[in-house]
C-alpha positions in Angstrom: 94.9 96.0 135.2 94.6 98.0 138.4 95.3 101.7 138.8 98.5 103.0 139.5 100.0 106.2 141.4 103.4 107.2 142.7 104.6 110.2 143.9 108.1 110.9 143.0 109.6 114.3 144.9 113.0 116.5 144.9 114.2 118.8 146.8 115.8 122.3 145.7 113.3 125.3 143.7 110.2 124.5 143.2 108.8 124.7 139.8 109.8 121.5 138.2 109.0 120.0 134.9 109.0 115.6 134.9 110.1 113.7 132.1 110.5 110.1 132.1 111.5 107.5 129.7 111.3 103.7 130.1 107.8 103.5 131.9 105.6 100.7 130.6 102.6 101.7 128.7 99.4 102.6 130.3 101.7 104.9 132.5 102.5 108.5 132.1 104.2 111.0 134.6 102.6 114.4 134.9 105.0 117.1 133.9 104.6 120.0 136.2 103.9 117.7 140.0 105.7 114.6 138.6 102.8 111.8 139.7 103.2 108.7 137.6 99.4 107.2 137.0 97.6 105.5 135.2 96.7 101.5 134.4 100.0 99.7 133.5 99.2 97.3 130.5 102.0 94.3 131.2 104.0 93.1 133.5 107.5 92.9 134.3 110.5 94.7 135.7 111.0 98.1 133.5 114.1 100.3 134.3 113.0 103.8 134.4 114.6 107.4 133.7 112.9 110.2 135.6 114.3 113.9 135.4 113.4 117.1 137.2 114.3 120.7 135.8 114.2 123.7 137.2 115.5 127.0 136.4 119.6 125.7 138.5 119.4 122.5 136.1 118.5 119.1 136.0 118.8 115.7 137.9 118.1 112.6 136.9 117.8 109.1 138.8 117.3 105.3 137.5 115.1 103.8 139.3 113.5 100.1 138.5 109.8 99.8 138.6 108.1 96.3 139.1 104.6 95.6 137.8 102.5 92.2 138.9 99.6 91.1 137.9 97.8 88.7 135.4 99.8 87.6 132.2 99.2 89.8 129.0 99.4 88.1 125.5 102.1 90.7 123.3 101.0 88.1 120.4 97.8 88.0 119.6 97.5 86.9 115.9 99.1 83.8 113.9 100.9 83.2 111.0 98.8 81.2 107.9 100.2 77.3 108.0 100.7 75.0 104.7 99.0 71.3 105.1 101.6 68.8 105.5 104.5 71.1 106.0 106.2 72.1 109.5 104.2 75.1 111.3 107.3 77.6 111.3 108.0 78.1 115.0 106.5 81.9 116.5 106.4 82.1 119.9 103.0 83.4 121.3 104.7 85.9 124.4 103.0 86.9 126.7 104.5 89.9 129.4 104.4 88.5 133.0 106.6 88.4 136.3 107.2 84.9 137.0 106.7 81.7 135.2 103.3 81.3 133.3 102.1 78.0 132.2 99.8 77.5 129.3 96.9 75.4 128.2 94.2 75.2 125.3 91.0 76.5 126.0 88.2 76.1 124.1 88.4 75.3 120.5 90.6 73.1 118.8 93.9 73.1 116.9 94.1 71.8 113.2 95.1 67.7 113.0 98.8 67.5 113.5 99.6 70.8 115.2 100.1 70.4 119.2 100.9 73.1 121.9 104.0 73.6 124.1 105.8 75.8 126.2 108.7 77.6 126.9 110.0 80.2 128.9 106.9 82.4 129.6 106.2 81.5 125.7 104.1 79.2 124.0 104.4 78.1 120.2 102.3 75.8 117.9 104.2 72.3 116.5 103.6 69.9 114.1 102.3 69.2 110.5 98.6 70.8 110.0 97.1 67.3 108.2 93.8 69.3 107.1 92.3 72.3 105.6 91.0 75.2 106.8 90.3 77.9 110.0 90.7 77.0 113.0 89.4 79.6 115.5 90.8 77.9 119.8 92.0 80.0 123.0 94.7 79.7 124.5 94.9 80.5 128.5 98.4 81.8 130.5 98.0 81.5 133.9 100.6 83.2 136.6 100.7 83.3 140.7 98.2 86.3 139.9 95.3 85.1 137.8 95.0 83.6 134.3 94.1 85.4 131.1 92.4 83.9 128.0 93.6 84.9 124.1 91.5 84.2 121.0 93.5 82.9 117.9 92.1 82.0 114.5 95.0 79.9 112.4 94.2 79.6 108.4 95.7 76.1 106.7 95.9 76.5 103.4 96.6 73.9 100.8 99.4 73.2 99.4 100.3 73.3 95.7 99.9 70.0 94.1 103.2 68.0 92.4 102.1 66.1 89.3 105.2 63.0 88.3 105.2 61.6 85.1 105.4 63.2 81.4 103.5 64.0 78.0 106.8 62.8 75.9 105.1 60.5 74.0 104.5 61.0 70.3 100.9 60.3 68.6 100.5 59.4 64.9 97.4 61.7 63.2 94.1 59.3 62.8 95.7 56.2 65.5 94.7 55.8 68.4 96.8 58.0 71.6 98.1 55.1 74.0 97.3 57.0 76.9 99.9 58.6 79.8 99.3 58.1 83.4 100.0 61.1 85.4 100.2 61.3 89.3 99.5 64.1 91.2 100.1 63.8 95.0 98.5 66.4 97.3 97.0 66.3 100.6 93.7 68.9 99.2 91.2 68.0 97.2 92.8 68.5 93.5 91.0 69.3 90.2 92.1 69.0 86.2 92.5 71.7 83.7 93.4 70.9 80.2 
């Protein structure tokens, strides 16, 4: 982000003390000449409080500040995903002014998830149909410039279901007719007795 100053001024005694509230962060106002600097660390429109005190009182004005510039992920890790089950929807904001589009960088998403977009969001959809981490950027781009986020997404596995039942009897020195159990998982499954 670029630097930032602003001179805000009042008339009356001298000797004020600034206060603000509402500035974005990265931007402070210095209490005793009331010069707003600093490097602004989204974008957006932000409605801002400023007073100035002196030894008569205090006035306060609203006043709306508009930051451009590049979109700035406010997500910037994801939630773990199960294989074969629906990626819970979280949207991946990102603090711009304007529309941003989105797009996958490098790296790639797990089998079955996709990317898409919504209002200055993006969100990950789909099934995950394999295990693992999955480390992919994902790239916002605005009338200003483009910026690039780094995500790593776990799949785990999910816990196996095992149909059929033990519920037959053996007799002491026969043979056991055997039981067929199925287990259906998408991960590689082992057997404990």
């Amino acid at each position: 982000s670029k630097d930032y100053k602003a001179v805000i001024s009042a008339t009356g005694s001298r000797e004020f003390e600034w206060t603000e509230t509402g500035l974005p962060a990265g931007l402070l106002i210095d209490p005793n000449t009331g010069v707003i600097s600093g490097k602004p660390l989204k974008a957006g429109k932000f409605n801002v409080k400023i007073t100035a005190t002196n030894n008569k009182g205090a006035v306060t004005k609203n006043m709306k500040l508009i930051i451009d510039g590049n979109p700035v992920f406010e997500t910037t890790q994801l939630n773990n995903a199960t294989i074969g089950k629906s990626y819970p929807k979280q949207k991946l904001t990102i603090s711009t002014l304007g529309n941003a589009t989105f797009a996958l960088g490098s790296g790639s998403l797990p089998a079955g998830l996709t990317l898409n977009s919504g209002s200055n969001h993006c969100y990950l959809k789909g099934k995950p149909t394999e295990i693992g981490t999955f480390t992919f950027t994902i790239t916002a781009k605005n009338s200003y410039g483009e910026t690039s986020q780094d995500f790593t997404l776990t799949v785990d596995p999910d816990q196996p279901k095992i149909s059929g039942s033990l519920t037959t009897s053996g007799t002491v020195g026969e043979e056991y007719k055997s039981k067929t159990l199925t287990i259906k998982s998408l991960a590689p499954v082992s057997w404990d007795a």
